[in-house]
N, C-alpha and C positions, 0 to 999 in steps of 0.2 A: 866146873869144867877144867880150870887151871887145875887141879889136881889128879884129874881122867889124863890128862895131858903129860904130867908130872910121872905117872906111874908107869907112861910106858917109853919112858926113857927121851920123850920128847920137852926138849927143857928152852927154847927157843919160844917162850908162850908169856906174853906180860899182861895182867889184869890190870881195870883201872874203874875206881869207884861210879863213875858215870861215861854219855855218849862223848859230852864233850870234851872231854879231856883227854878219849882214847882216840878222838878225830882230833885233837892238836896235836897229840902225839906222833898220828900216822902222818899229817904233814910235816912237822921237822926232821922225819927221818926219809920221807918219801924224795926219790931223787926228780931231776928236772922232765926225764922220760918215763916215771913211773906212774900209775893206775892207785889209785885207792877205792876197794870191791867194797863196800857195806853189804851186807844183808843183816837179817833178825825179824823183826816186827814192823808194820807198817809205825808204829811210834818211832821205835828206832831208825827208820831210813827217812823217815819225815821229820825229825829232829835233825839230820846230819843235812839234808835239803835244804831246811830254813841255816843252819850255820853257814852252807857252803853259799849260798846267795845275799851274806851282808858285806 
Protein backbone atom coordinates (compact mmCIF):
# COMPACT_ATOMS: atom_id res chain seq x y z
CA UNK A 1 0.00 0.00 0.00
CA UNK A 2 3.00 2.27 0.85
CA UNK A 3 4.17 1.93 -2.64
CA UNK A 4 0.36 2.60 -4.37
CA UNK A 5 0.95 5.71 -2.19
CA UNK A 6 4.55 6.33 -3.27
CA UNK A 7 3.61 6.23 -7.08
CA UNK A 8 1.37 8.87 -7.05
CA UNK A 9 3.55 11.34 -5.68
CA UNK A 10 1.98 10.95 -2.15
CA UNK A 11 5.21 10.60 0.01
CA UNK A 12 3.72 11.74 3.54
CA UNK A 13 2.89 7.66 4.17
CA UNK A 14 5.19 5.75 7.06
CA UNK A 15 4.68 1.92 7.26
CA UNK A 16 5.43 0.00 10.49
CA UNK A 17 5.93 -3.83 10.85
CA UNK A 18 2.87 -4.33 13.35
CA UNK A 19 -0.57 -2.56 15.14
CA UNK A 20 1.32 -1.52 18.01
CA UNK A 21 4.07 0.33 17.18
CA UNK A 22 2.11 2.24 14.47
CA UNK A 23 -0.50 3.19 17.44
CA UNK A 24 2.84 4.44 19.53
CA UNK A 25 3.80 6.12 16.84
CA UNK A 26 0.43 8.03 16.19
CA UNK A 27 0.37 8.97 19.89
CA UNK A 28 3.79 10.78 20.04
CA UNK A 29 3.12 12.69 17.15
CA UNK A 30 -0.62 13.10 17.86
CA UNK A 31 -1.14 16.77 19.41
CA UNK A 32 -3.19 17.50 22.70
CA UNK A 33 -6.43 18.29 20.50
CA UNK A 34 -6.06 15.68 17.97
CA UNK A 35 -8.27 12.45 17.19
CA UNK A 36 -6.52 9.09 16.28
CA UNK A 37 -9.23 7.23 13.42
CA UNK A 38 -8.23 3.39 13.39
CA UNK A 39 -10.03 1.46 11.02
CA UNK A 40 -8.85 -2.09 9.19
CA UNK A 41 -10.22 -5.44 10.59
CA UNK A 42 -12.13 -5.98 13.52
CA UNK A 43 -8.53 -7.74 14.77
CA UNK A 44 -6.96 -4.66 14.07
CA UNK A 45 -9.34 -2.21 15.98
CA UNK A 46 -9.57 -4.70 18.71
CA UNK A 47 -5.89 -4.79 19.31
CA UNK A 48 -5.72 -0.95 19.45
CA UNK A 49 -8.94 -1.22 22.07
CA UNK A 50 -7.09 -3.57 24.34
CA UNK A 51 -3.85 -1.14 24.05
CA UNK A 52 -5.69 1.90 24.47
CA UNK A 53 -7.52 0.76 27.76
CA UNK A 54 -4.09 -0.40 29.81
Amino acid sequence: LQEKFIQHNITAVTAYPDVKEAYQAALSEAGENDRIVVFGSFHTVAEIIDLSSR
